[in-house]
Residue, then its C-alpha position, 0 to 999 in steps of 0.5 A: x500500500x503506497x502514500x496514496x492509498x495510506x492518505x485516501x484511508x486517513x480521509x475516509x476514515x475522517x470523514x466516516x467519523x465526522x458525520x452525524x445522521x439527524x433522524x426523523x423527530x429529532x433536531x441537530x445543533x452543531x458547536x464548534x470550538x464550544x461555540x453554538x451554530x445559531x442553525x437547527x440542523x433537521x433530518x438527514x446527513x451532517x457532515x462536520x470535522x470531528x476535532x473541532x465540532x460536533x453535533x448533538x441530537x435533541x428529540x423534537x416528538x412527542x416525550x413521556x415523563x412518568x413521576x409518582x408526586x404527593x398532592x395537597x388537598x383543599x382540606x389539607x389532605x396529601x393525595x398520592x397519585x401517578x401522572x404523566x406529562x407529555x411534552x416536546x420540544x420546537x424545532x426551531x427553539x431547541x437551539x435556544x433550550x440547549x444554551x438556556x438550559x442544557x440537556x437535562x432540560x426534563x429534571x432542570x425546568x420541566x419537572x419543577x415547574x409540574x411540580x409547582x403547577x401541580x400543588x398549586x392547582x390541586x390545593x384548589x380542590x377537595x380530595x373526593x374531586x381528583x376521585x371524580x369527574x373534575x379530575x379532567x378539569x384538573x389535570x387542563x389547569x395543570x397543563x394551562x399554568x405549565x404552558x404559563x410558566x414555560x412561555x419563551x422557552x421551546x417546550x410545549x405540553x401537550x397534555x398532563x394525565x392523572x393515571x391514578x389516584x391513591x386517597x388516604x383509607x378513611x377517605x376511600x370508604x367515606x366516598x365508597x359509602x357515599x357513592x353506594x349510598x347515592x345508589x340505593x336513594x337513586x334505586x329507590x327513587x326510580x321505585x317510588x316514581x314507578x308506583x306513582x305511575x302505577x297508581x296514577x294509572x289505576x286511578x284513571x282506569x277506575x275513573x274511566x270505569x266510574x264514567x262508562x257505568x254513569x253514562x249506561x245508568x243515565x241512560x237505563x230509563x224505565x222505557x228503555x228497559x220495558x223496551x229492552x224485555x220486550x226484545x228479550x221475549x221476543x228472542x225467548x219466544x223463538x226459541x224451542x225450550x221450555x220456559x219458566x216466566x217469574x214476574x211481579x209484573x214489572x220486571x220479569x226473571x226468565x228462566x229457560x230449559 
């Protein structure tokens, strides 16, 4: 292997060491000498010279930190709960994060200030609502004050969740005896509506028998009803069996065999 080949495989080899992939969901910064290049360098091949620079990676997608943190309560309770915080950084404020805050941007400024943002909000609240529906309600003010608190430097909160929610033991049953207490008043509730209804229907179905008999007693005049056993001998007298007439000579009894 003569000088040429040697220096050919000095330059490869320095070149290969002295370039950077920038992936998908992820930003460059570039430093030479420990100066900051004000440039965001996005997806794709970087070429730079090892001795003097370098290019460090920050991810711009969408990050998930997981902390288990101790709430206070509006009555002065501590509520144990499970949250997470998804956030990213912008692509064209990573540059500013590095310099501002450094690579350890989660534990330096975002945590705190969940931290801070947290307590604050959930002193507002009483501990049976993080158990209920205001927890959502909770959890947007915590995202909201984040967002406050981290305007103007790169890092967006998209979302915080309260995964779970650990209430101290005496609190847990007074709830649970509450929630089921709440069931058997709304149970019996839907039956005292039911027999209400069942009564309400009895007393119009009495009411419509009531009026039907009124109106066939209004109309069973003494003529009508001379009427009526006329036909009813009519019907008798066409008929083959024998018949037995009880009468006072008003209103007869018929008998028929």
């Amino acid at each position: 292997m003569n000088k040429i080949h040697i220096m050919y495989l000095a330059i490869s080899i320095l070149l290969l060491s002295g370039c950077a992939i920038v992936r998908p969901g992820e930003a460059g910064i570039k430093t030479t000498l420990g100066k900051v290049d004000d440039k965001v360098l996005v997806q794709g091949p970087k070429l730079y010279f090892p001795f003097t620079s370098r290019v460090i990676k920050l991810p711009v997608r969408t990050e998930n930190i997981e902390i288990a943190v101790d709430l206070p309560s509006k009555e002065g309770l501590t509520i144990r709960s499970d949250i997470s915080i998804l956030y990213r950084l912008e692509t064209e404020s990573v540059v500013k994060v590095y310099q501002d805050v450094g690579l350890n941007y989660e534990q330096t400024i975002i945590l705190p200030i969940f931290r801070s943002a947290a307590s604050d909000v959930s002193a507002q609240f009483f501990a049976k609502d993080m158990h209920s529906g205001e927890r959502a309600s909770i959890e947007r003010r915590i995202q909201t004050l984040m967002t406050e608190r981290l305007e103007g430097r790169g890092i967006i909160i998209e979302s915080v969740l309260m995964k779970s929610i650990k209430l101290p033991d005496g609190l847990s049953r007074a709830i649970e005896d509450k929630l089921e207490a709440e069931q058997r008043a709304q149970q019996m509730q839907f039956i005292l509506d039911r027999e209400r209804q069942e009564a309400q229907r009895k007393k119009v179905e009495a009411e419509g028998v009531r009026d039907a008999q009124m109106i066939i007693t209004e109309g069973l005049n003494p003529m009508i009803i001379q009427f009526m056993s006329i036909e009813a001998f009519e019907k008798l007298a066409e008929s083959d069996n024998t018949k037995v007439i009880i009468t006072d000579g008003k209103s007869p009894f018929l008998i028929e065999q």
